[in-house]
DOTIFI-720441 format. One record per atom (N, C-alpha, C): residue in three letters; x, y, z. Coordinates in steps of 0.1 Angstrom, whole numbers, plus 5000, padded with zeros to 4 digits. Each point is the difference from the previous one (the first is absolute). Layout:
BEGIN
alaXYZ/...
END
This chain:
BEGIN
unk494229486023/unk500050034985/unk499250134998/unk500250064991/unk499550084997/unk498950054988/unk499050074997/unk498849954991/unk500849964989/unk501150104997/unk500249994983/unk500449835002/unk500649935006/unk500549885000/unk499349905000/unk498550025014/unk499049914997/unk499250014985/unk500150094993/unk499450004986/unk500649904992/unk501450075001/unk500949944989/unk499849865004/unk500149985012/unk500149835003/unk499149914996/unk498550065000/unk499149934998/unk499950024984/unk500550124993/unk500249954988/unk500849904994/unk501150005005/unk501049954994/unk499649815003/unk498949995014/unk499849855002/unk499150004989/unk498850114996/unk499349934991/unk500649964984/unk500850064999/unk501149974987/unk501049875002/unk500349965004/unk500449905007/unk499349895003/unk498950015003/unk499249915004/unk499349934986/unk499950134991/unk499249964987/unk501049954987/unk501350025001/unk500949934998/unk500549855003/unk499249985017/unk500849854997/unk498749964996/unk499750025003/unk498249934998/unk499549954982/unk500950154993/unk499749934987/unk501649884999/unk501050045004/unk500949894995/unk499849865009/unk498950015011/unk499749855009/unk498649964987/unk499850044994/unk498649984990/unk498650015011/unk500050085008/unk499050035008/unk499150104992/unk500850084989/unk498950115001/unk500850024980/unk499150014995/unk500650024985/unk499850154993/unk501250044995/unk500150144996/unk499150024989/unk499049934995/unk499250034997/unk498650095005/unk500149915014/unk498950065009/unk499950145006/unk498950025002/unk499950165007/unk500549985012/unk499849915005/unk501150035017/unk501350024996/unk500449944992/unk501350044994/unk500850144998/unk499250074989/unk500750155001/unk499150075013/unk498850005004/unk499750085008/unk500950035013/unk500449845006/unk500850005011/unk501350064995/unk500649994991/unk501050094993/unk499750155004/unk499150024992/unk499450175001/unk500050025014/unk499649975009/unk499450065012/unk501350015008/unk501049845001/unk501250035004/unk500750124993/unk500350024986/unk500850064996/unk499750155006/unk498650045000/unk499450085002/unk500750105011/unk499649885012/unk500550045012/unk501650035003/unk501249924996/unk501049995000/unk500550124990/unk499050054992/unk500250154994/unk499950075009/unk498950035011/unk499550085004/unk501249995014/unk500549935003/unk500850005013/unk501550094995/unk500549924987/unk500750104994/unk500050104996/unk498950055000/unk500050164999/unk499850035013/unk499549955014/unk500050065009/unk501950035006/unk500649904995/unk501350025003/unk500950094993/unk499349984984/unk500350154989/unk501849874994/unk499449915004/unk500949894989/unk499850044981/unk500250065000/unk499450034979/unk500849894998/unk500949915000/unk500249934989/unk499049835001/unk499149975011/unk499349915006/unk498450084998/unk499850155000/unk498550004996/unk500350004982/unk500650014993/unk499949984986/unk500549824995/unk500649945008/unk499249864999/unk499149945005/unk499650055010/unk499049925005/unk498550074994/unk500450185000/unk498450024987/unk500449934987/unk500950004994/unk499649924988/unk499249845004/unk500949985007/unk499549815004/unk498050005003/unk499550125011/unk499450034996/unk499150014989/unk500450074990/unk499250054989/unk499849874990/unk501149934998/unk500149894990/unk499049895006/unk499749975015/unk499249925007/unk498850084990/unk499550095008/unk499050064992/unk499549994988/unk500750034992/unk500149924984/unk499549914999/unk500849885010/unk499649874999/unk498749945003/unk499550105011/unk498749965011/unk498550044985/unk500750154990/unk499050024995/unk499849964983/unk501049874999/unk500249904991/unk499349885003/unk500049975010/unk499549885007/unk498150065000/unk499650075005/unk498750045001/unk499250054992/unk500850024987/unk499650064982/unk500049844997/unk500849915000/unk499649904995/unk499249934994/unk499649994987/unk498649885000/unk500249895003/unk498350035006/unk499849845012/unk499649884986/unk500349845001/unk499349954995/unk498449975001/unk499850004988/unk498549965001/unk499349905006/unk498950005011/unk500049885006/unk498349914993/
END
């Protein structure tokens, strides 16, 4: 294999992986493991697609990216309840 591949691969398992995980109820899209694992996968699987110069795979996977992000800095703005 080749790097761009191992990238994409290990992105594309962490997207995948964070997918079944929320539809097995392992991990809830609420949670920060949630979009982060999103983000980091998406991130990477950007980043392999551009090493291959795939443009129509780094403008989905940056957006999938960015919307994680969104999500990660929705979750962390949150107010906490009062304890």
């Amino acid at each position: 294999m080749l790097g761009a591949d191992l990238i994409g691969a290990a992105g594309v398992a962490l997207l995948l992986g964070a997918f079944a995980a929320n539809l097995l109820g392992m991990v809830a899209k609420e949670s920060l493991a949630y979009p982060s694992t999103n983000f980091i996968g998406a991130l990477l699987a950007t980043y392999a697609s551009w090493l291959i110069a795939y443009m129509p795979f780094v403008i989905l996977e940056g957006v999938w990216a960015c919307v994680s992000l969104a999500a990660i800095f929705r979750i962390i703005s949150r107010p906490r309840p009062a304890q």
